[in-house]
Structure formats: structure tokens, C-alpha cells
PDB file of N, CA, C and O in Angstrom:
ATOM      1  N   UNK A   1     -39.228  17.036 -30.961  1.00  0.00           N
ATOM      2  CA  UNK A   1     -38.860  18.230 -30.215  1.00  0.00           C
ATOM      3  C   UNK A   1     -37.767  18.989 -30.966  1.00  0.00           C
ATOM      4  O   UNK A   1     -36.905  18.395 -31.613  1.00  0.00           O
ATOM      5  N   UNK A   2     -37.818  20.106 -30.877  1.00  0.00           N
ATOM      6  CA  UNK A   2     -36.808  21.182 -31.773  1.00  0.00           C
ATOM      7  C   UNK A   2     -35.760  21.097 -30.866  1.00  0.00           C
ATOM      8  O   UNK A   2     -35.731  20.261 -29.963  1.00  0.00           O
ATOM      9  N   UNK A   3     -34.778  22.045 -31.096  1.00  0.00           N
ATOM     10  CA  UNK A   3     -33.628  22.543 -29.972  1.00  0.00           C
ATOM     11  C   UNK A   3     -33.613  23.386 -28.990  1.00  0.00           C
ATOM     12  O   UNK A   3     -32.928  23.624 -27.996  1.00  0.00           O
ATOM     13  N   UNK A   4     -34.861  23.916 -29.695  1.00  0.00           N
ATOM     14  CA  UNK A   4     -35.421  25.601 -28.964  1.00  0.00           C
ATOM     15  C   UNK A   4     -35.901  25.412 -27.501  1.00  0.00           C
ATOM     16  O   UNK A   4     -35.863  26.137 -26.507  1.00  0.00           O
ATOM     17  N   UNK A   5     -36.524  23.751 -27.829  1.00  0.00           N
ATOM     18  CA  UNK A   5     -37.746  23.582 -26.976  1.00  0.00           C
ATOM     19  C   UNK A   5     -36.937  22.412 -25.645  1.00  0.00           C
ATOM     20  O   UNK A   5     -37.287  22.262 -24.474  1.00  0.00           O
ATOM     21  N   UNK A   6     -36.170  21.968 -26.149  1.00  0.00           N
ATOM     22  CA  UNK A   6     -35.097  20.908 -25.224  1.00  0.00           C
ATOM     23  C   UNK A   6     -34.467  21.823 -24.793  1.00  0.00           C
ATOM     24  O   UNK A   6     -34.246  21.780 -23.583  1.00  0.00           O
ATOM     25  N   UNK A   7     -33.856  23.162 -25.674  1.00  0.00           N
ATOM     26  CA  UNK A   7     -32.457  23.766 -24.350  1.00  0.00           C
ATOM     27  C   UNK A   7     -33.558  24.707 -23.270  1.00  0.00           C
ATOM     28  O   UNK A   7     -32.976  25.090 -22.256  1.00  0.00           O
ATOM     29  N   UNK A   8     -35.079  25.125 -23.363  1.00  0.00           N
ATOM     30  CA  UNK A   8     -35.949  25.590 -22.353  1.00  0.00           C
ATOM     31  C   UNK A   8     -36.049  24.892 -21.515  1.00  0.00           C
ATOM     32  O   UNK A   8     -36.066  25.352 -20.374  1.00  0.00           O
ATOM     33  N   UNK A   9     -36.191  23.017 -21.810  1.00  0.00           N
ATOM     34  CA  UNK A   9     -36.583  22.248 -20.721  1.00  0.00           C
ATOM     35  C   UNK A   9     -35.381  21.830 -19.712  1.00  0.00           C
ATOM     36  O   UNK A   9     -35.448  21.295 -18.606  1.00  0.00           O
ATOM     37  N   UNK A  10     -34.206  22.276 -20.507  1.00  0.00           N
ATOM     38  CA  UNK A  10     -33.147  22.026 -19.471  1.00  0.00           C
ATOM     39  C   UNK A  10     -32.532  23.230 -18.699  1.00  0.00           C
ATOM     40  O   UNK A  10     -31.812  23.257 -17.701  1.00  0.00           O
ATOM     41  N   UNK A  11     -32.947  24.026 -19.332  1.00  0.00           N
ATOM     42  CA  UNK A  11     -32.962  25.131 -18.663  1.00  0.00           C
ATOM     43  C   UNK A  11     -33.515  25.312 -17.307  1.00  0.00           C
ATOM     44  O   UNK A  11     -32.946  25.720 -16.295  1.00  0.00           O
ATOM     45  N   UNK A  12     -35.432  24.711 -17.581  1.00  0.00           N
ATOM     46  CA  UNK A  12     -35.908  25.106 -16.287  1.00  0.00           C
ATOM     47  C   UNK A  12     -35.807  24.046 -15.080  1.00  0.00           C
ATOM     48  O   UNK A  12     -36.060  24.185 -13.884  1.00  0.00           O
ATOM     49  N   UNK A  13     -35.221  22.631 -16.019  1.00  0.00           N
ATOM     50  CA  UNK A  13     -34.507  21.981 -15.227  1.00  0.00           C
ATOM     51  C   UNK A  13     -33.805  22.281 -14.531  1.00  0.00           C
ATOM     52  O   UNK A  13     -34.266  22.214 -13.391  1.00  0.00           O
ATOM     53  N   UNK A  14     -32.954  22.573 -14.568  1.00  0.00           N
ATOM     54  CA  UNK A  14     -31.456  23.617 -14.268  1.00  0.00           C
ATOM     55  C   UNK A  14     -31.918  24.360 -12.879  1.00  0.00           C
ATOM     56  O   UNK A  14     -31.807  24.099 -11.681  1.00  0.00           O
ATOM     57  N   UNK A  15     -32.535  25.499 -13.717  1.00  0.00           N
ATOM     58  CA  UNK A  15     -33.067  26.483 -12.616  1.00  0.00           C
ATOM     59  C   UNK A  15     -34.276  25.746 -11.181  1.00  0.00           C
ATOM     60  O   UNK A  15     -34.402  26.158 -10.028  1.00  0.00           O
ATOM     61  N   UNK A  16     -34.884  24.729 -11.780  1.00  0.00           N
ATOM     62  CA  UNK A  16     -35.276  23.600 -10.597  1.00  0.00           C
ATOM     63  C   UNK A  16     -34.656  23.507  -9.542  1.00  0.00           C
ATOM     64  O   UNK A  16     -34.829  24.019  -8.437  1.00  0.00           O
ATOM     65  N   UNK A  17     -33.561  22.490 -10.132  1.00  0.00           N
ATOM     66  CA  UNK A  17     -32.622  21.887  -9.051  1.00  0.00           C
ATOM     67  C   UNK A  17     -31.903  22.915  -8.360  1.00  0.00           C
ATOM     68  O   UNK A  17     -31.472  22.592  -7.253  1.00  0.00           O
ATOM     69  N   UNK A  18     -31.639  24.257  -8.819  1.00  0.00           N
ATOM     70  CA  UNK A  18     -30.749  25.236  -8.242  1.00  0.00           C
ATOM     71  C   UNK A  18     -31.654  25.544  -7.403  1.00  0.00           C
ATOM     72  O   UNK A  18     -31.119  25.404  -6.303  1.00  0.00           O
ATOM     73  N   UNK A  19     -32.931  25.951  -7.230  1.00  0.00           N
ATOM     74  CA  UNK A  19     -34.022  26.488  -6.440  1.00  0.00           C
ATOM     75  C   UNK A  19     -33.870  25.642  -5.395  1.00  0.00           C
ATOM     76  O   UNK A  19     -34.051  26.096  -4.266  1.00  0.00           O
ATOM     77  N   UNK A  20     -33.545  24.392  -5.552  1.00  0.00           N
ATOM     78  CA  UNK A  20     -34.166  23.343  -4.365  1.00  0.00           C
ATOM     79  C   UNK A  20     -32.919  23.337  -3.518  1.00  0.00           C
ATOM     80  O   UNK A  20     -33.024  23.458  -2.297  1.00  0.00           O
ATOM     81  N   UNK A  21     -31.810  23.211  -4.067  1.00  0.00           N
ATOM     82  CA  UNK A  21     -30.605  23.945  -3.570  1.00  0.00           C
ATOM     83  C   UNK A  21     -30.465  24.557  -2.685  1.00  0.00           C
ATOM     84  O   UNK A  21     -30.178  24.230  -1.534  1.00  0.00           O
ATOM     85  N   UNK A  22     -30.770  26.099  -3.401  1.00  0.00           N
ATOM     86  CA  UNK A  22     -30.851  26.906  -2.812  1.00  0.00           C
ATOM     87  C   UNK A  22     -31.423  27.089  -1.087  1.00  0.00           C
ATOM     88  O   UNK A  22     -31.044  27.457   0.025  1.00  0.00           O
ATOM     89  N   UNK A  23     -32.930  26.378  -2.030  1.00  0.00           N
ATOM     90  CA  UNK A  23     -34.003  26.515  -0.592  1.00  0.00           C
ATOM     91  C   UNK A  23     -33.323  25.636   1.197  1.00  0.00           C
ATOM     92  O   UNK A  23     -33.314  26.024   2.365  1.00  0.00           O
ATOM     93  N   UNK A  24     -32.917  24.529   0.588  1.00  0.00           N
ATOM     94  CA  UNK A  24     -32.257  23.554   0.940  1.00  0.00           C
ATOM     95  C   UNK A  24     -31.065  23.917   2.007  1.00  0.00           C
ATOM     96  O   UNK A  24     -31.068  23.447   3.144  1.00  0.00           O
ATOM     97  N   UNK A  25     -30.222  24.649   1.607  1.00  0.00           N
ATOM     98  CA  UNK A  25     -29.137  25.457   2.040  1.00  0.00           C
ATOM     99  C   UNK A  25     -29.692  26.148   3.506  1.00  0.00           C
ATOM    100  O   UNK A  25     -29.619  25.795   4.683  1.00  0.00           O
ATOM    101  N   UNK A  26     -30.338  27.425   2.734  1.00  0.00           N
ATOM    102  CA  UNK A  26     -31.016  27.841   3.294  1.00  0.00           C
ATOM    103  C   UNK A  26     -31.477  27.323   4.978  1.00  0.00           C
ATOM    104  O   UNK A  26     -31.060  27.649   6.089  1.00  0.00           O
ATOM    105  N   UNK A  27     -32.506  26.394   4.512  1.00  0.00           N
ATOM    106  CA  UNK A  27     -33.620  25.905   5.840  1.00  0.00           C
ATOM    107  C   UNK A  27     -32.238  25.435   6.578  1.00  0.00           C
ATOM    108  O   UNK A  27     -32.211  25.639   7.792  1.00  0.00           O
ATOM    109  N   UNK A  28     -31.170  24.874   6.026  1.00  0.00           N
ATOM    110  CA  UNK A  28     -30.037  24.099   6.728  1.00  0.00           C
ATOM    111  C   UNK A  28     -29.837  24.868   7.592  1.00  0.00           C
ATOM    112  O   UNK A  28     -30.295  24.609   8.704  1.00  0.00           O
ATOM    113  N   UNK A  29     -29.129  26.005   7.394  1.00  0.00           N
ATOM    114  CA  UNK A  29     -28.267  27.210   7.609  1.00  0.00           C
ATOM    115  C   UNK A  29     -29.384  27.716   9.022  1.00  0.00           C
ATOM    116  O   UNK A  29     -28.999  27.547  10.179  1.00  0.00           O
ATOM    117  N   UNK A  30     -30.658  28.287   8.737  1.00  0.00           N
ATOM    118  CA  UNK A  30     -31.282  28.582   9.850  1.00  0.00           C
ATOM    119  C   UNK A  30     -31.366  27.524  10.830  1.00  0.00           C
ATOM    120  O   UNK A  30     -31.107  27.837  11.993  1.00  0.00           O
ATOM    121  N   UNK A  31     -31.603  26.624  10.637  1.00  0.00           N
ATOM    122  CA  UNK A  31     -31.789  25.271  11.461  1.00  0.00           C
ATOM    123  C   UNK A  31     -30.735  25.058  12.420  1.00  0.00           C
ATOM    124  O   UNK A  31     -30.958  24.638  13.555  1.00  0.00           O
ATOM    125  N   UNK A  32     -29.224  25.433  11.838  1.00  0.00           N
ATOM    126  CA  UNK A  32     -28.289  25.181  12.505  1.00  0.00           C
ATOM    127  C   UNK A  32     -27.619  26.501  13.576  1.00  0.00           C
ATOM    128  O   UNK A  32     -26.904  26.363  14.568  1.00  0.00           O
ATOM    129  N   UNK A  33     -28.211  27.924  12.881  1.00  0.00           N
ATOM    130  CA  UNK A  33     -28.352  29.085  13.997  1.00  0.00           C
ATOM    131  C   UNK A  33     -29.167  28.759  14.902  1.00  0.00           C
ATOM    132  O   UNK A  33     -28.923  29.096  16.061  1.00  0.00           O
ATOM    133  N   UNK A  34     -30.464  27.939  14.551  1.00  0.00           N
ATOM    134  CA  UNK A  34     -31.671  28.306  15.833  1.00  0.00           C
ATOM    135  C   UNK A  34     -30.792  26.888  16.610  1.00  0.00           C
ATOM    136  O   UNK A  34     -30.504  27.107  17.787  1.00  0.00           O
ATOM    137  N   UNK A  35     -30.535  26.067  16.287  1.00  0.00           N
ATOM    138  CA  UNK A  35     -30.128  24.916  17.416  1.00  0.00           C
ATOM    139  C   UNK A  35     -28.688  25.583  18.404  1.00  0.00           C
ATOM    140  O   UNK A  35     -28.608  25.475  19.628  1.00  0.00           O
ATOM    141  N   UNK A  36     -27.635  26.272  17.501  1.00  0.00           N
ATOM    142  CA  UNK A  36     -26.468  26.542  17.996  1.00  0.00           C
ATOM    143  C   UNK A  36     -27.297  27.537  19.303  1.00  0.00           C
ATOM    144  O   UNK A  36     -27.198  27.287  20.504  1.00  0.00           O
ATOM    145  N   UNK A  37     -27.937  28.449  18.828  1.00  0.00           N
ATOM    146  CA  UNK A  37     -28.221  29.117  19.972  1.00  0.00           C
ATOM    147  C   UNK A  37     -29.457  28.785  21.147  1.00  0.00           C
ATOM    148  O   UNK A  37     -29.533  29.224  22.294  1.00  0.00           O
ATOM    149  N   UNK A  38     -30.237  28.001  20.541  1.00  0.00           N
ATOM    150  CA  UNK A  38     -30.913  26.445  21.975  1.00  0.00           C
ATOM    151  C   UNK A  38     -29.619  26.039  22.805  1.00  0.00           C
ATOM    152  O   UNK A  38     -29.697  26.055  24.033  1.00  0.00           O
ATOM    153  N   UNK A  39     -28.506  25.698  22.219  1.00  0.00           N
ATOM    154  CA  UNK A  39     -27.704  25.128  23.065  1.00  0.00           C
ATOM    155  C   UNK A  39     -26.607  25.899  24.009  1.00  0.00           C
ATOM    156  O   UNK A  39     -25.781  25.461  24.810  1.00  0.00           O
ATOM    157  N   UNK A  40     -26.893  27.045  23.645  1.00  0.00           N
ATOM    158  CA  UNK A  40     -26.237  28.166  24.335  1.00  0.00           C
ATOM    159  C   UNK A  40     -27.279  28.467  25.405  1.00  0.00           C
ATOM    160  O   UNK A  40     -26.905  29.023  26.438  1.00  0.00           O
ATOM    161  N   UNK A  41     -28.383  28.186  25.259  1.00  0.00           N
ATOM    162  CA  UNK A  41     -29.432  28.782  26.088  1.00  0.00           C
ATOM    163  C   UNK A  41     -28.983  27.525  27.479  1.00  0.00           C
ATOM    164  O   UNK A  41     -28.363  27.647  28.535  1.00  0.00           O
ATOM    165  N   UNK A  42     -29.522  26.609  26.940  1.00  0.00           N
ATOM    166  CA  UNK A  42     -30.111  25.694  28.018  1.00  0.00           C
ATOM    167  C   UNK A  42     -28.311  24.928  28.349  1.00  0.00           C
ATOM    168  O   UNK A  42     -28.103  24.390  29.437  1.00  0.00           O
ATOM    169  N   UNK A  43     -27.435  24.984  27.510  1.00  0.00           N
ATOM    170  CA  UNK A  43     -25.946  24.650  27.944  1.00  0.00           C
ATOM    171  C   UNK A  43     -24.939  25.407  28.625  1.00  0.00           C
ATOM    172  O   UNK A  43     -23.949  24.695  28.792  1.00  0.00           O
ATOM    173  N   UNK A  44     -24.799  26.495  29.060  1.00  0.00           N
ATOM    174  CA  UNK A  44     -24.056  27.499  29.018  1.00  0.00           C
ATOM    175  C   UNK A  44     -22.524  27.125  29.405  1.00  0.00           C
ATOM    176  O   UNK A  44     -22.297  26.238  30.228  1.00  0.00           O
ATOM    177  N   UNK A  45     -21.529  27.819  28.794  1.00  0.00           N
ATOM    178  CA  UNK A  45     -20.346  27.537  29.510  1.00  0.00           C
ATOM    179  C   UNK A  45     -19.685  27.220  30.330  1.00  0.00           C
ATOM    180  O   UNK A  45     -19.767  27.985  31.290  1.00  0.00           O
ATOM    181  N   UNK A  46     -18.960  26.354  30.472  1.00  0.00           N
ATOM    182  CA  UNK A  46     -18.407  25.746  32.048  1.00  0.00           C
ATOM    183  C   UNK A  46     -17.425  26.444  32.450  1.00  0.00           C
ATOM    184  O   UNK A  46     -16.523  26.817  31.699  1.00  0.00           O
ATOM    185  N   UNK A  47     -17.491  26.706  33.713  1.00  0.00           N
ATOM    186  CA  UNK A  47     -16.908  27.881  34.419  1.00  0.00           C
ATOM    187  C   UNK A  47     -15.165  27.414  34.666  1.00  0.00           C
ATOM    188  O   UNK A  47     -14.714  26.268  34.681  1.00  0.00           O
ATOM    189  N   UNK A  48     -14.522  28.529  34.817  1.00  0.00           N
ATOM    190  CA  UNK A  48     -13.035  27.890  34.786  1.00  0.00           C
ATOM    191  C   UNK A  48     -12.706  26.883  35.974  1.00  0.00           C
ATOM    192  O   UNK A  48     -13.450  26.528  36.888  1.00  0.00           O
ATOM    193  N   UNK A  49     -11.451  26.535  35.726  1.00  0.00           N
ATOM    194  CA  UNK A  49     -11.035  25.555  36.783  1.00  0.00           C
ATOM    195  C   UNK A  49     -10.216  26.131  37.704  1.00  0.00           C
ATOM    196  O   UNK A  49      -9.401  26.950  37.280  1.00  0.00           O
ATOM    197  N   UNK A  50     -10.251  25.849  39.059  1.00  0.00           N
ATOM    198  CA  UNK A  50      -9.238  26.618  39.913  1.00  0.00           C
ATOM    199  C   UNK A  50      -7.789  26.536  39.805  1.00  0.00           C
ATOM    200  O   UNK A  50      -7.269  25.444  39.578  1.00  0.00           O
ATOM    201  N   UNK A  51      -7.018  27.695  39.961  1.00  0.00           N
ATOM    202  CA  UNK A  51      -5.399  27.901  39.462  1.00  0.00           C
ATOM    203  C   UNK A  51      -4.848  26.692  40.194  1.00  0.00           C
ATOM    204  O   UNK A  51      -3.897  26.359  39.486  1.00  0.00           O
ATOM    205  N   UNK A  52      -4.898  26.032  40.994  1.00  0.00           N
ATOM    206  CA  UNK A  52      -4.187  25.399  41.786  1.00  0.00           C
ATOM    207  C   UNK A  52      -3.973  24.040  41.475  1.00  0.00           C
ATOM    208  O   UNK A  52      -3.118  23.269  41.912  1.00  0.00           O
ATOM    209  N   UNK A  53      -5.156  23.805  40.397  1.00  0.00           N
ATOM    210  CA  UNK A  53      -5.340  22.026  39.730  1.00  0.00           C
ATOM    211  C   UNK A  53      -4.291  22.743  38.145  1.00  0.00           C
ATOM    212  O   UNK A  53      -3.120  22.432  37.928  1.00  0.00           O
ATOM    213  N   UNK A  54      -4.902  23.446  37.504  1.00  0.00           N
ATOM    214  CA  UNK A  54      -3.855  24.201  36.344  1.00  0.00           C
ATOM    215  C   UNK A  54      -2.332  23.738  36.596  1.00  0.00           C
ATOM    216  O   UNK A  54      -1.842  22.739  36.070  1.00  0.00           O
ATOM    217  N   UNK A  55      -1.845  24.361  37.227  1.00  0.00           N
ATOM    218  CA  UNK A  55      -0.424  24.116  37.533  1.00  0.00           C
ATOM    219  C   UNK A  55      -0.013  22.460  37.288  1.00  0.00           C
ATOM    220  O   UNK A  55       0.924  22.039  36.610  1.00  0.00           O
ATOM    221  N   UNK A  56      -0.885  21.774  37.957  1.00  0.00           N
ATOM    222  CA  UNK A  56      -0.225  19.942  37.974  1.00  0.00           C
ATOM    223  C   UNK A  56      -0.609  19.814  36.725  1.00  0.00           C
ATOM    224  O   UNK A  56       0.378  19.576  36.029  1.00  0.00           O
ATOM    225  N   UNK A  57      -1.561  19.859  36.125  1.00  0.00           N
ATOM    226  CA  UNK A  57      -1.876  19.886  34.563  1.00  0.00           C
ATOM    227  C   UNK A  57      -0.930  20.453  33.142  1.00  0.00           C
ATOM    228  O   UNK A  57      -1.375  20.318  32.002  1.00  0.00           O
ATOM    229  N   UNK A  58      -0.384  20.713  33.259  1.00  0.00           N
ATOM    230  CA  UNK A  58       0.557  21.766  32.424  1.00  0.00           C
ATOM    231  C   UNK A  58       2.346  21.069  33.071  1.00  0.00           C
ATOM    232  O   UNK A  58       3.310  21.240  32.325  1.00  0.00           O
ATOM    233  N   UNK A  59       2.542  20.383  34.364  1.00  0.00           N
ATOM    234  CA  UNK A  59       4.007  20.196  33.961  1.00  0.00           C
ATOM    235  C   UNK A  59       3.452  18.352  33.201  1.00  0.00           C
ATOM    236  O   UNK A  59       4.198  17.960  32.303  1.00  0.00           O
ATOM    237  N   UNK A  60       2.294  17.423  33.565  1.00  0.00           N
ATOM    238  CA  UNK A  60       2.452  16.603  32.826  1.00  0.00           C
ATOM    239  C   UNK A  60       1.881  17.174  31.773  1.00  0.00           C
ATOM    240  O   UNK A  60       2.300  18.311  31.990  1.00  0.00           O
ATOM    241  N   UNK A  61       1.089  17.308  30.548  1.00  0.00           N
ATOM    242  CA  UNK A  61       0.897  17.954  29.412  1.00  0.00           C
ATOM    243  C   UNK A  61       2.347  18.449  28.645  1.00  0.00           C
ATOM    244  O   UNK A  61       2.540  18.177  27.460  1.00  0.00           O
ATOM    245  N   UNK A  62       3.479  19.314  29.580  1.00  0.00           N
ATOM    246  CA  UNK A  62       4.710  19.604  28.566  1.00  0.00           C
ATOM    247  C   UNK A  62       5.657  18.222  28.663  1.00  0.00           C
ATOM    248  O   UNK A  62       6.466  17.881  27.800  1.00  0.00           O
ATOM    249  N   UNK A  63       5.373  17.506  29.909  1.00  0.00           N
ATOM    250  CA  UNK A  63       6.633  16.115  30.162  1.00  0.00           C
ATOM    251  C   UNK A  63       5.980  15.647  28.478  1.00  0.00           C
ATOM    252  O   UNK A  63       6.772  15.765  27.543  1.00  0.00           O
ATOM    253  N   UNK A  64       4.768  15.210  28.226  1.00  0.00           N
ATOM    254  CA  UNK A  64       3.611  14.386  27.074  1.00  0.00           C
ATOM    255  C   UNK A  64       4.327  15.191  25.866  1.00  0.00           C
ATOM    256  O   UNK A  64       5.066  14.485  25.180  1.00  0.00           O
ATOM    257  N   UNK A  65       4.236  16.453  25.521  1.00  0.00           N
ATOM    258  CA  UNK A  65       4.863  17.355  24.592  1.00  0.00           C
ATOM    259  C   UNK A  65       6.643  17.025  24.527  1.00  0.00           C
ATOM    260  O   UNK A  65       7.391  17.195  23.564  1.00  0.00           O
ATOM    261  N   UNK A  66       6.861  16.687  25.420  1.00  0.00           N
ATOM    262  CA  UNK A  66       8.268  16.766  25.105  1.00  0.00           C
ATOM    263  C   UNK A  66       8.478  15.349  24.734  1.00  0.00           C
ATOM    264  O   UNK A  66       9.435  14.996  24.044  1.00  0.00           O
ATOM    265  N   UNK A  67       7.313  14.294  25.332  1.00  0.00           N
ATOM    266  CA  UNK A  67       7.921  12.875  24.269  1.00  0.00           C
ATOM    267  C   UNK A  67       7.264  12.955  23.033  1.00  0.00           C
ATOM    268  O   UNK A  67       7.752  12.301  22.111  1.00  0.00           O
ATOM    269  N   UNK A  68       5.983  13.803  22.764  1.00  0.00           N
ATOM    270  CA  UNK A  68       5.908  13.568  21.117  1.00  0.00           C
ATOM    271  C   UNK A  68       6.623  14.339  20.570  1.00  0.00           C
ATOM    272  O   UNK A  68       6.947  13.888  19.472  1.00  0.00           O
ATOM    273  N   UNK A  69       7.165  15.561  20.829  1.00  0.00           N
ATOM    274  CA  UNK A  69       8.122  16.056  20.267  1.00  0.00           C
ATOM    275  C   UNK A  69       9.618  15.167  19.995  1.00  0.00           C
ATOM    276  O   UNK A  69      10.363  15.490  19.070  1.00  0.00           O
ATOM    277  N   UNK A  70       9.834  14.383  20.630  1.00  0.00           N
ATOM    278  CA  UNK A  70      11.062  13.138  20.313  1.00  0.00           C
ATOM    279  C   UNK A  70      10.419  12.152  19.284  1.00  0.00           C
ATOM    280  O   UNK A  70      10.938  11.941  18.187  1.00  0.00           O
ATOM    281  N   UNK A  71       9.436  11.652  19.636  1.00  0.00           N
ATOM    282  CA  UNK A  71       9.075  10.682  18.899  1.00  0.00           C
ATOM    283  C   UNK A  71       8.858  10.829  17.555  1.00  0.00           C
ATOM    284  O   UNK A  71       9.201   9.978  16.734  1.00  0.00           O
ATOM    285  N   UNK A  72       8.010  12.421  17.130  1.00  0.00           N
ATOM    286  CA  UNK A  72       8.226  12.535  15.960  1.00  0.00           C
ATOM    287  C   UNK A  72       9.379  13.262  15.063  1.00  0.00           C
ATOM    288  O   UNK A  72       9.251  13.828  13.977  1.00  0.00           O
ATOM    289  N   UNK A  73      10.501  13.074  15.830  1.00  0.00           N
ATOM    290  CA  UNK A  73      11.857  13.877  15.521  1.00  0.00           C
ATOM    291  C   UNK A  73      12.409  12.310  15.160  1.00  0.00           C
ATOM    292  O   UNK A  73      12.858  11.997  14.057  1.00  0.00           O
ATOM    293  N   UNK A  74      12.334  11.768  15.845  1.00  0.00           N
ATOM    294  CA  UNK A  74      13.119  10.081  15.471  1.00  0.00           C
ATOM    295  C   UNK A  74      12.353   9.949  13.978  1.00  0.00           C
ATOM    296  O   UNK A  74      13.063  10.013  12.975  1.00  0.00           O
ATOM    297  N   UNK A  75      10.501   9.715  13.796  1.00  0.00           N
ATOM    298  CA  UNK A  75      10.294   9.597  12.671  1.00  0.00           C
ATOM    299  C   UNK A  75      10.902   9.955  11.665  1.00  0.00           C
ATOM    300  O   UNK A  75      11.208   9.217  10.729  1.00  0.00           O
ATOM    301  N   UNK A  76      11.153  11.210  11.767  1.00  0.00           N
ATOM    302  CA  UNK A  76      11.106  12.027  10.924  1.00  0.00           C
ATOM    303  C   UNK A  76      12.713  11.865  10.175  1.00  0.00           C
ATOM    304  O   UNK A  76      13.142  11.934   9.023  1.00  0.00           O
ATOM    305  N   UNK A  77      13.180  11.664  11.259  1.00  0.00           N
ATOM    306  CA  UNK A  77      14.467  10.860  11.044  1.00  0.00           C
ATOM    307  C   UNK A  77      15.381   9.864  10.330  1.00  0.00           C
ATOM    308  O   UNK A  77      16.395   9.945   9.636  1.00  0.00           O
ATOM    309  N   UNK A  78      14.447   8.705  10.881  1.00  0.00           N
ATOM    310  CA  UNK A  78      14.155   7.999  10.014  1.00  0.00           C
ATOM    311  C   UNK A  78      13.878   7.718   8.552  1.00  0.00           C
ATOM    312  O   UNK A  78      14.302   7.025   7.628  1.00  0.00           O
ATOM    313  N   UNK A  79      13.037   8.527   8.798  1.00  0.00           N
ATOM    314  CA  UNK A  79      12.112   8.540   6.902  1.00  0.00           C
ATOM    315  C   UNK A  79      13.296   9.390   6.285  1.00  0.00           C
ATOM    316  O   UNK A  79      13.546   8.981   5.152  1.00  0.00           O
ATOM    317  N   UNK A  80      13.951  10.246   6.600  1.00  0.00           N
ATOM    318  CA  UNK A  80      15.138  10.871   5.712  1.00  0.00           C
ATOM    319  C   UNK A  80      16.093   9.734   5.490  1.00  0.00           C
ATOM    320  O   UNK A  80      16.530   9.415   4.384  1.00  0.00           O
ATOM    321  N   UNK A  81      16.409   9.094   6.729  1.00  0.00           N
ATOM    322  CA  UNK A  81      17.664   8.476   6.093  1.00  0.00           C
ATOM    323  C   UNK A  81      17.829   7.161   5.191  1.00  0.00           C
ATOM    324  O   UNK A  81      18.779   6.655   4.595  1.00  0.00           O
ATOM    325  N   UNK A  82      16.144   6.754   5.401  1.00  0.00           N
ATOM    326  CA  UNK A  82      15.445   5.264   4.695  1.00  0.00           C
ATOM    327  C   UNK A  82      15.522   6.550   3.040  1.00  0.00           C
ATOM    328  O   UNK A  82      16.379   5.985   2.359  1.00  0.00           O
ATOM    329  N   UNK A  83      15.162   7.576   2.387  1.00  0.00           N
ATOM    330  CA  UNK A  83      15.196   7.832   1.265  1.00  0.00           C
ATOM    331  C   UNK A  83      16.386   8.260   0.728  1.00  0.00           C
ATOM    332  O   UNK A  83      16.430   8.197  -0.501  1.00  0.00           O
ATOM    333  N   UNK A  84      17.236   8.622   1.213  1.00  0.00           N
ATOM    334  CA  UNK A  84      18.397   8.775   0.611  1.00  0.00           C
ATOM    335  C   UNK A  84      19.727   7.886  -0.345  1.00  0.00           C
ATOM    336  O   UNK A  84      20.594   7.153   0.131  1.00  0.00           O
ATOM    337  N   UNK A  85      19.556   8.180  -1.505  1.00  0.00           N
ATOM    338  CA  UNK A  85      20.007   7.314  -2.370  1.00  0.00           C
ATOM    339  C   UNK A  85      21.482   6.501  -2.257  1.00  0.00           C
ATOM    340  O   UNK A  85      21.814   5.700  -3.131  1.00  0.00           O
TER     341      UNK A  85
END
């Protein structure tokens, strides 16, 4: 085989695998619009929750926020004063 004739075959090698790629991508990409929107069809959004459950939800959620906010302030703490020479 010449050089002429090996850099053609890797060439259309090349351009092969990019095609299949390509195609590949592709079918993905539609596959995953047509399902996202099946599941919009037959799933639809869950409707809000009434204001009155909200409220008890939100003071435990900030009490929870305010201990990981400590907890990772101690870490953090920590790890400074464990590196300091």
C-alpha cells in the first residue's frame, strides 16, 4: 500500500466513525425531546401546596440551615487552624 492510499483509508475511516456519531447523537437527542414531552403529557405538574402547611415548613428548614450553617463554620475552622504552620 502507498501513503496515498492508507491516508484515504483513514480518512474514510475517520469520516465513518464521525457519521455514526453524529447519527448517534442525533437519534439520542430526539429520543430524549419525544420522551421529555410523553412525560409532560401523561405527568403533569403537581399543583402547589396550601400557604398554611408552607409556613411550619420553612421555620424547621431555617432552624436545619442554621445548624449546617454552624457545622460547616466549625469545619471550616478547624481545617484553618490544623494548617497553620
Amino acid at each position: 500500500m502507498q501513503e496515498t492510499e492508507l491516508l484515504q483509508e483513514g480518512l474514510a475511516l475517520m469520516g465513518l466513525g464521525m457519521g455514526f456519531v453524529f447519527v448517534f447523537l442525533t437519534i439520542l437527542v430526539i429520543s430524549m425531546t419525544l420522551m421529555s414531552k410523553l412525560i409532560g403529557r401523561f405527568q403533569p405538574a403537581s399543583a402547589a401546596a396550601p400557604a398554611g402547611r408552607n409556613s411550619v415548613k420553612t421555620t424547621d428548614t431555617s432552624s436545619q440551615n442554621d445548624e449546617v450553617v454552624a457545622v460547616i463554620s466549625a469545619a471550616v475552622h478547624r481545617y484553618r487552624s490544623s494548617r497553620r504552620p
